[in-house]
py3Dmol code that shows the C-alpha trace and the ligand (Angstrom):
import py3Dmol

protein = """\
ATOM      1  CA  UNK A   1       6.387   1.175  29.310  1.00  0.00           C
ATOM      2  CA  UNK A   2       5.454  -0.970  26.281  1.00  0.00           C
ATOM      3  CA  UNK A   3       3.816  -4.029  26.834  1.00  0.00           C
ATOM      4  CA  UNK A   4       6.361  -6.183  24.545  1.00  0.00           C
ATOM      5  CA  UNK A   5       4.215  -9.060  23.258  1.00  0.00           C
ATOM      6  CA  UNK A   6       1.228  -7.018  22.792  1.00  0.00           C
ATOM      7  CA  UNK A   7       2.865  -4.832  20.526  1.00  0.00           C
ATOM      8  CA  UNK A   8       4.663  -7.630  19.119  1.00  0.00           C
ATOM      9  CA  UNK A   9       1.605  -9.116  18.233  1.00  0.00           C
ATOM     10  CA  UNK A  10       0.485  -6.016  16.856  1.00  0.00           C
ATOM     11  CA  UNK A  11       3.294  -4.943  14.398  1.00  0.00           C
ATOM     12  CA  UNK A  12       2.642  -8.773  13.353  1.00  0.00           C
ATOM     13  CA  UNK A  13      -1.390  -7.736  12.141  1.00  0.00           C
ATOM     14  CA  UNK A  14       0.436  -4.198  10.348  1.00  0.00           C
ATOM     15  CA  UNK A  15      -0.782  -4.018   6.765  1.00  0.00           C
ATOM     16  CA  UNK A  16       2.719  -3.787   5.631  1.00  0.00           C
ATOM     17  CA  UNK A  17       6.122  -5.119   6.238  1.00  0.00           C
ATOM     18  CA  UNK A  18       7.840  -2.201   5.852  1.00  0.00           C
ATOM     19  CA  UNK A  19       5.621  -0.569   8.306  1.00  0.00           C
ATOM     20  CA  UNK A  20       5.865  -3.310  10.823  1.00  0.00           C
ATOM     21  CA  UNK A  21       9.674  -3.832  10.244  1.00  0.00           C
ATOM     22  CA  UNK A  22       9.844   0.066  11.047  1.00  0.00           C
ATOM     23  CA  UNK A  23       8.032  -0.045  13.992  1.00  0.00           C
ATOM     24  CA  UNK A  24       9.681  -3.233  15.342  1.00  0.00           C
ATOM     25  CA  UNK A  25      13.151  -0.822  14.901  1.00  0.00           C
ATOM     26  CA  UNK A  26      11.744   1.300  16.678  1.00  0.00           C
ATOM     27  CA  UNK A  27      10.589  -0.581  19.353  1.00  0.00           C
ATOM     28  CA  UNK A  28      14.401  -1.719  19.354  1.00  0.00           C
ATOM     29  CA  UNK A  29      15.847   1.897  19.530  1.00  0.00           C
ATOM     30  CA  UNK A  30      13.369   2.345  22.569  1.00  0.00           C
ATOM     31  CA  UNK A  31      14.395  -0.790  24.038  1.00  0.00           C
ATOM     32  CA  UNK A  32      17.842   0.003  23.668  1.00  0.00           C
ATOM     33  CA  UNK A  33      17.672   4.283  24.916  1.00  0.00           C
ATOM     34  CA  UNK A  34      15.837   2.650  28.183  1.00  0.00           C
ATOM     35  CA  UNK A  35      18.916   0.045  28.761  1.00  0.00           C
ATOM     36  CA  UNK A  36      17.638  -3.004  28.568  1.00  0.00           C
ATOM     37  CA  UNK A  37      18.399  -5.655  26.387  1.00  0.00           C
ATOM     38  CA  UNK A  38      18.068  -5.304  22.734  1.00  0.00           C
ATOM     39  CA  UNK A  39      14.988  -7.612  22.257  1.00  0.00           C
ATOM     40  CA  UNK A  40      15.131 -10.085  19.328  1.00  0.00           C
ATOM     41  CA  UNK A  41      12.865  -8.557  16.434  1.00  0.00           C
ATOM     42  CA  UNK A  42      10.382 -11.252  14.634  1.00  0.00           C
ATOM     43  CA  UNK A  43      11.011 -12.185  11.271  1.00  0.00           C
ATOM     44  CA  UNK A  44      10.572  -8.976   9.926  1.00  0.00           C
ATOM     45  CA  UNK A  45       8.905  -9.424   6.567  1.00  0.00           C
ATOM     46  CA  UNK A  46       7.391 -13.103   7.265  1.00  0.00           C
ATOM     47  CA  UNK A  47       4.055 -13.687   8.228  1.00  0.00           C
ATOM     48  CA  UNK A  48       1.404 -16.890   7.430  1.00  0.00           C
ATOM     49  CA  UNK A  49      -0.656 -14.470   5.793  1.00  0.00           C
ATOM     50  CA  UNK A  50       1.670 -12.799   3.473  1.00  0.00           C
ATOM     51  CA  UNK A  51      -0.295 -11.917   0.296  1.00  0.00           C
ATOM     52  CA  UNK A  52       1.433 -12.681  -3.021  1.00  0.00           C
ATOM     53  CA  UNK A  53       3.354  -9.829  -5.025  1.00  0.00           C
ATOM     54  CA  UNK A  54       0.659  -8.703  -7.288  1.00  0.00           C
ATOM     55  CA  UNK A  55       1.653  -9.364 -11.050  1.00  0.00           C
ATOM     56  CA  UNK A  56       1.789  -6.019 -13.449  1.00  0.00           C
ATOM     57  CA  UNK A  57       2.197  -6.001 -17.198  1.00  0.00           C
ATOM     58  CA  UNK A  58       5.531  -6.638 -18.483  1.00  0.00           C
ATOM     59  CA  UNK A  59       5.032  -3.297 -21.202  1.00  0.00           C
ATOM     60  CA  UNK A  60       6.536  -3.584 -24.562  1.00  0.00           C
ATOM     61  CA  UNK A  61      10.552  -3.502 -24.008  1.00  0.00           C
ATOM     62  CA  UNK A  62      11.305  -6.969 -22.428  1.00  0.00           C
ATOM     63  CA  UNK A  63      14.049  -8.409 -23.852  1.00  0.00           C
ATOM     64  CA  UNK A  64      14.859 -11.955 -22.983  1.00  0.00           C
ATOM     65  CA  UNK A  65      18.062 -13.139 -22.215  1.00  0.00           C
ATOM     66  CA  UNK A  66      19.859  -9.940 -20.482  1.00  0.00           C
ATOM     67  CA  UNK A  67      23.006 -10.486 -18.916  1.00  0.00           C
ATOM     68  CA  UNK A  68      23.969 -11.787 -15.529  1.00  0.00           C
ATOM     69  CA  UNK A  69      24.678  -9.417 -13.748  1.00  0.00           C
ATOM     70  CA  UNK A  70      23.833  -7.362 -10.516  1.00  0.00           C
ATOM     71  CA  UNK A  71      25.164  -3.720 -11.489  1.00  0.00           C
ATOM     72  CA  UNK A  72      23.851  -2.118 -14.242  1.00  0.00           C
ATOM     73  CA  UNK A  73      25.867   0.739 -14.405  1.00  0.00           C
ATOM     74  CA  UNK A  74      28.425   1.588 -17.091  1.00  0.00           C
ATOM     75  CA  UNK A  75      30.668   3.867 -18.444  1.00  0.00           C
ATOM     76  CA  UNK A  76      29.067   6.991 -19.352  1.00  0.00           C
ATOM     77  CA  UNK A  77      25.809   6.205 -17.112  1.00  0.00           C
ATOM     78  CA  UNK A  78      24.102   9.141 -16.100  1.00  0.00           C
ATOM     79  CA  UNK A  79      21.072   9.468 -13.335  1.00  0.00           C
ATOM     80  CA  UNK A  80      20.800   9.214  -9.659  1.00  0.00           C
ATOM     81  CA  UNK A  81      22.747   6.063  -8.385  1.00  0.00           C
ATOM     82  CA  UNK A  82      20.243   3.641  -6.633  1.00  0.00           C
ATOM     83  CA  UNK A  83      20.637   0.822  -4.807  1.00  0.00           C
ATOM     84  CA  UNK A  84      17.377  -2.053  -4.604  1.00  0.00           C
ATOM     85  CA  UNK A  85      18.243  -4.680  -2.035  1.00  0.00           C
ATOM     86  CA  UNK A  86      15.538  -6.848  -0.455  1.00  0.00           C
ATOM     87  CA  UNK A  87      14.329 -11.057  -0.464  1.00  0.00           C
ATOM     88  CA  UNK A  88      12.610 -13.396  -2.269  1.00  0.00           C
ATOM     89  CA  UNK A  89      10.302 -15.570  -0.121  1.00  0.00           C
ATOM     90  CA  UNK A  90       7.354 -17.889  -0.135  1.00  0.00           C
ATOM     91  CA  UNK A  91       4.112 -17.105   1.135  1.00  0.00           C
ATOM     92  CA  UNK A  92       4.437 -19.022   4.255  1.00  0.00           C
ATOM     93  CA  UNK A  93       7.949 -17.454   4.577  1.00  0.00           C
ATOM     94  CA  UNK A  94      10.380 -19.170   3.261  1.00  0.00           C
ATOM     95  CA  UNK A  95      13.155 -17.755   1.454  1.00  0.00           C
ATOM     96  CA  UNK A  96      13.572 -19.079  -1.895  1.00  0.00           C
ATOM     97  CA  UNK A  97      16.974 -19.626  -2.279  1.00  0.00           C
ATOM     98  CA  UNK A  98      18.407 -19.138  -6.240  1.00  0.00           C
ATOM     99  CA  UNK A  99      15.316 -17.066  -7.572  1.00  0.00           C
ATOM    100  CA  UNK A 100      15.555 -15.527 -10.507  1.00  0.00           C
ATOM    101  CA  UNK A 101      15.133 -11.807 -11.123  1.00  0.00           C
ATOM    102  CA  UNK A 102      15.564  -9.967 -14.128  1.00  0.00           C
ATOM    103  CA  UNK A 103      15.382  -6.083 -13.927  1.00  0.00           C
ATOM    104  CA  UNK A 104      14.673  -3.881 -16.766  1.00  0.00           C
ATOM    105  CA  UNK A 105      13.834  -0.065 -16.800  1.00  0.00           C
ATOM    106  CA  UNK A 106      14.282   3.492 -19.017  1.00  0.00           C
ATOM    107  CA  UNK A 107      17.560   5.444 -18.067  1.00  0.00           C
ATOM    108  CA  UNK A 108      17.498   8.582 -16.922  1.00  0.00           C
ATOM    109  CA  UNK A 109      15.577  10.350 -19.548  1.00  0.00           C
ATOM    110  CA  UNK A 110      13.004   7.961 -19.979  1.00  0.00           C
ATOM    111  CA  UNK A 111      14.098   5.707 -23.028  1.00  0.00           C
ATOM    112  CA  UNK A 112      14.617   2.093 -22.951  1.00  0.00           C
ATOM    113  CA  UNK A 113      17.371   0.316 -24.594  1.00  0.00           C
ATOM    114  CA  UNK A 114      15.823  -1.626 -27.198  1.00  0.00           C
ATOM    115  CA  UNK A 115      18.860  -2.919 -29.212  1.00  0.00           C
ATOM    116  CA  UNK A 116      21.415  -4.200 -26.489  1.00  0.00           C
ATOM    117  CA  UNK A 117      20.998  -4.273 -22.822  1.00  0.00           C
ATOM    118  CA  UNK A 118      21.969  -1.248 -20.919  1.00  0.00           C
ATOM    119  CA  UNK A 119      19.732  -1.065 -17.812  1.00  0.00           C
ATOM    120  CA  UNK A 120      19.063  -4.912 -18.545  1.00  0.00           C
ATOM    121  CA  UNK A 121      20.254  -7.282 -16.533  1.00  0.00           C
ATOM    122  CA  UNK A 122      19.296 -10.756 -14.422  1.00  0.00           C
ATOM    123  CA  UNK A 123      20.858 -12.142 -11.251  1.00  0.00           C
ATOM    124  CA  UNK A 124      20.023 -15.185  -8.897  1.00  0.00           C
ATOM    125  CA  UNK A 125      18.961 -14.490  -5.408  1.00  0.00           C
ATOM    126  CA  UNK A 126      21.052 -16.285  -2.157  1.00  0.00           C
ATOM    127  CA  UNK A 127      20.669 -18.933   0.069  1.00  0.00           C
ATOM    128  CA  UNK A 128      18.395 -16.425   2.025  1.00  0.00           C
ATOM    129  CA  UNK A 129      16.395 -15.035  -0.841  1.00  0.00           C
ATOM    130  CA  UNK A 130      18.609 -12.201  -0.554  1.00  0.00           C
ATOM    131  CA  UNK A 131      19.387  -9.846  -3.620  1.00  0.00           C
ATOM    132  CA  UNK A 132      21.029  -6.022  -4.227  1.00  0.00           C
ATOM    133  CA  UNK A 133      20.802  -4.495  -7.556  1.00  0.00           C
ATOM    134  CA  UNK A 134      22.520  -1.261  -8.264  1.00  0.00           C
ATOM    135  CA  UNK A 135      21.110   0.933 -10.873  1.00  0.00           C
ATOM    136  CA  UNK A 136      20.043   4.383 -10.963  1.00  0.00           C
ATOM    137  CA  UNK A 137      16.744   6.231 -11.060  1.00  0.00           C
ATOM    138  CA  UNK A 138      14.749   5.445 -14.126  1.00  0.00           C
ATOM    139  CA  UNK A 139      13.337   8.553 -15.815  1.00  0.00           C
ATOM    140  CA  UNK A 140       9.924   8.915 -16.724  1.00  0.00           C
ATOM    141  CA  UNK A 141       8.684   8.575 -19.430  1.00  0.00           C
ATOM    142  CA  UNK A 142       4.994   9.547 -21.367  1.00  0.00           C
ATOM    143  CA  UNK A 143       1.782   7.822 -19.605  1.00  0.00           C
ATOM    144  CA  UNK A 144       4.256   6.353 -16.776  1.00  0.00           C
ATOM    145  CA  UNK A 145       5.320   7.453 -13.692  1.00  0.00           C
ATOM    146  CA  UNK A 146       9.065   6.255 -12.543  1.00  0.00           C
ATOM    147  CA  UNK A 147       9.049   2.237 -12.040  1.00  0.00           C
ATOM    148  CA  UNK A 148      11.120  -0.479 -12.299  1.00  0.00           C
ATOM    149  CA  UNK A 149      10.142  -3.918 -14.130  1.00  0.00           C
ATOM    150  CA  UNK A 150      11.027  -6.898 -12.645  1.00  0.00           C
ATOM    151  CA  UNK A 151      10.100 -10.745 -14.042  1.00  0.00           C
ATOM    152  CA  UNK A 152      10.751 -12.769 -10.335  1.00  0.00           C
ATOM    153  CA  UNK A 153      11.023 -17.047 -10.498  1.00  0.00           C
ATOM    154  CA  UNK A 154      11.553 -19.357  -7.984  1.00  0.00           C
ATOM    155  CA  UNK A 155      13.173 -22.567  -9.490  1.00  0.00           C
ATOM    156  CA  UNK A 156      10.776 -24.561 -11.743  1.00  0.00           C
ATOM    157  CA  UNK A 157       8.484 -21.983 -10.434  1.00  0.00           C
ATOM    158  CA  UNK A 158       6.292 -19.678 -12.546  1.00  0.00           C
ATOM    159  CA  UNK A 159       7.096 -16.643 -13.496  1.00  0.00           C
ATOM    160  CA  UNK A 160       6.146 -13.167 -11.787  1.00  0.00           C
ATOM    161  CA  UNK A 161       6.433 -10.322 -13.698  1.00  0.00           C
ATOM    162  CA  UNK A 162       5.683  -7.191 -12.066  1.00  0.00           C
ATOM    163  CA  UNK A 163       6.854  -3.409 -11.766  1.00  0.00           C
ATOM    164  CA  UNK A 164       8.236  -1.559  -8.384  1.00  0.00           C
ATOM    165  CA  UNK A 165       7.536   1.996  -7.839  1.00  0.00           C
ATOM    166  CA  UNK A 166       8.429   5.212  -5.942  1.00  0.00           C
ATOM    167  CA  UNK A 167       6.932   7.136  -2.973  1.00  0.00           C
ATOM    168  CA  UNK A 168       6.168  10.226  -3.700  1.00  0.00           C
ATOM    169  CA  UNK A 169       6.193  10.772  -7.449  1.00  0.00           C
ATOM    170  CA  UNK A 170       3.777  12.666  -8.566  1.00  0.00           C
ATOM    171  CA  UNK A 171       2.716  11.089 -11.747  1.00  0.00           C
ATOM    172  CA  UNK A 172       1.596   7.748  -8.949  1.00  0.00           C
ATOM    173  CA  UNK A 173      -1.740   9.849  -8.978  1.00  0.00           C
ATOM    174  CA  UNK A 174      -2.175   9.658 -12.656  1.00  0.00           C
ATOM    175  CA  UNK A 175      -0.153   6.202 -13.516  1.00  0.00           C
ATOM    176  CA  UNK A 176      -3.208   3.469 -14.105  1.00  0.00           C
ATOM    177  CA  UNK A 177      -0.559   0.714 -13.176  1.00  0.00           C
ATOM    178  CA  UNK A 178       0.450   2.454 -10.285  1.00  0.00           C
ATOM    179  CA  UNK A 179      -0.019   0.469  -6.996  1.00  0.00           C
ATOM    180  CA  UNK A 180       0.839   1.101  -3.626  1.00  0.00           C
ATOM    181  CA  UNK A 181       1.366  -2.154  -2.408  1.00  0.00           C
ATOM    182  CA  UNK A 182       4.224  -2.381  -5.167  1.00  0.00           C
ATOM    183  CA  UNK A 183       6.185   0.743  -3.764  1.00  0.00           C
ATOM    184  CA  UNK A 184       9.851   0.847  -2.809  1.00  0.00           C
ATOM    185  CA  UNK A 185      10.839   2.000   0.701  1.00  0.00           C
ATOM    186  CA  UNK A 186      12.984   4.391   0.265  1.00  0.00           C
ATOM    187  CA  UNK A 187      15.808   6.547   1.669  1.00  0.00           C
ATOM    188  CA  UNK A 188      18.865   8.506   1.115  1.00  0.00           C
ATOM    189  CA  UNK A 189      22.528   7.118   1.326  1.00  0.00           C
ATOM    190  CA  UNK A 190      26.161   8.317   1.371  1.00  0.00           C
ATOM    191  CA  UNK A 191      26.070   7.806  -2.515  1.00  0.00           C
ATOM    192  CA  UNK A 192      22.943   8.085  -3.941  1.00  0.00           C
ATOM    193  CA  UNK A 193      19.596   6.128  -3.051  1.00  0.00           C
ATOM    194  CA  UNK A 194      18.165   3.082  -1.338  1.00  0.00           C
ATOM    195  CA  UNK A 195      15.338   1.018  -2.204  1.00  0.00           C
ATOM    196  CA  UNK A 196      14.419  -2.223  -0.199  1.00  0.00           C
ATOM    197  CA  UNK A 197      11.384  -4.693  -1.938  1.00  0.00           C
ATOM    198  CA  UNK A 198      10.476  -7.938  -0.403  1.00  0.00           C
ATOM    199  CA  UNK A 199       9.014 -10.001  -3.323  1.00  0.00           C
ATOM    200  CA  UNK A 200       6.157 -12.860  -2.145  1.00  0.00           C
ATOM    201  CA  UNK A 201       5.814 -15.635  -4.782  1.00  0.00           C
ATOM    202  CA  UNK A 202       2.677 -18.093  -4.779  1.00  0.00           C
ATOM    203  CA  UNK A 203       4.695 -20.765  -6.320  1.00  0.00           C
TER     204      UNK A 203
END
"""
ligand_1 = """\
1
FE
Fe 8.263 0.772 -18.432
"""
view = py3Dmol.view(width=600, height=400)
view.addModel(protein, "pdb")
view.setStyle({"model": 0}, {"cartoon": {"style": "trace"}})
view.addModel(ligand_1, "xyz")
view.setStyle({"model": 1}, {"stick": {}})
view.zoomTo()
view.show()
């Protein structure tokens, strides 16, 4: 049988959240199969030691002022639906309640809208940090593999502006930007894809 704190205080010294909020499900299922209690998980994505969400380059195609908005599909919209869900918080784990984040990214094919705003959009995070954008897949496009770009803000904060990627694309091995610590986790739904990204701001 598992010794519960001591692999509590493991999961808590994981390199990742993802991995530790895995495992901590995990040790729940177990919990559960053996019939006792559900234990309580930790804070799943919280730690004292949570390292900031390293900043990318915002590329060429920002365009300020998208629209609010928190789907950014449309009429016509082709690609795999996706759906990004996942918190803002602080580095000593505090959610940061009304962050902004604007999302931008290529459709399907690769291209960018440079003229109006399709696959543009900003939203405001919850009381719990909380936000869920639904999109679809971004194409890829020459020199890139698939990503995401993001600009992330707490109020009267600074800005982040970063990019989020995908497991298992092959271009990651070839992308310069590419970071790991900047992927997804992802998995398949009823109606298309998931993606789940906790974002750590400094500020
Ligand atoms: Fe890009």
């Amino acid at each position: 049988m598992v010794a519960l704190p001591l692999a509590l205080a493991s999961l808590l010294r994981l390199g990742s959240s993802d991995e530790a909020e895995a495992a901590v499900a995990l040790l729940a299922a177990s919990s559960a199969t053996r019939g006792g209690r559900r234990p309580l998980p930790p804070t799943p994505d919280c730690g004292d030691d949570d390292e900031p969400t390293p900043a990318e380059t915002a590329g060429p195609f920002f365009t300020p002022n998208s629209p609010r908005r928190t789907s950014l599909i449309e009429p016509g919209l082709r690609g795999t639906r996706l759906v990004v869900e996942g918190r803002v918080v602080t580095r000593g784990c505090h959610p940061v309640a009304g962050a902004l984040l604007d999302f931008w990214q290529a459709d399907d094919r690769g291209d960018y809208d440079n003229v109006g705003f399709r696959l543009r959009g900003h939203q405001f995070a919850d009381a719990d940090g909380r936000f869920r954008l639904e999109t679809i897949e971004p194409g890829v496009y020459p020199g890139r593999t698939r990503h995401i770009h993001v600009r992330v803000q707490a109020p009267e904060g600074r800005v982040l502006t970063t990019q989020l990627y995908f497991p298992g694309e092959p271009r990651n091995r070839t992308d310069g930007l590419f970071r790991r610590d900047l992927l997804l986790a992802m998995a398949d739904g009823s109606s298309g894809r998931f993606g789940r990204f906790h974002f750590v701001l400094d500020s």
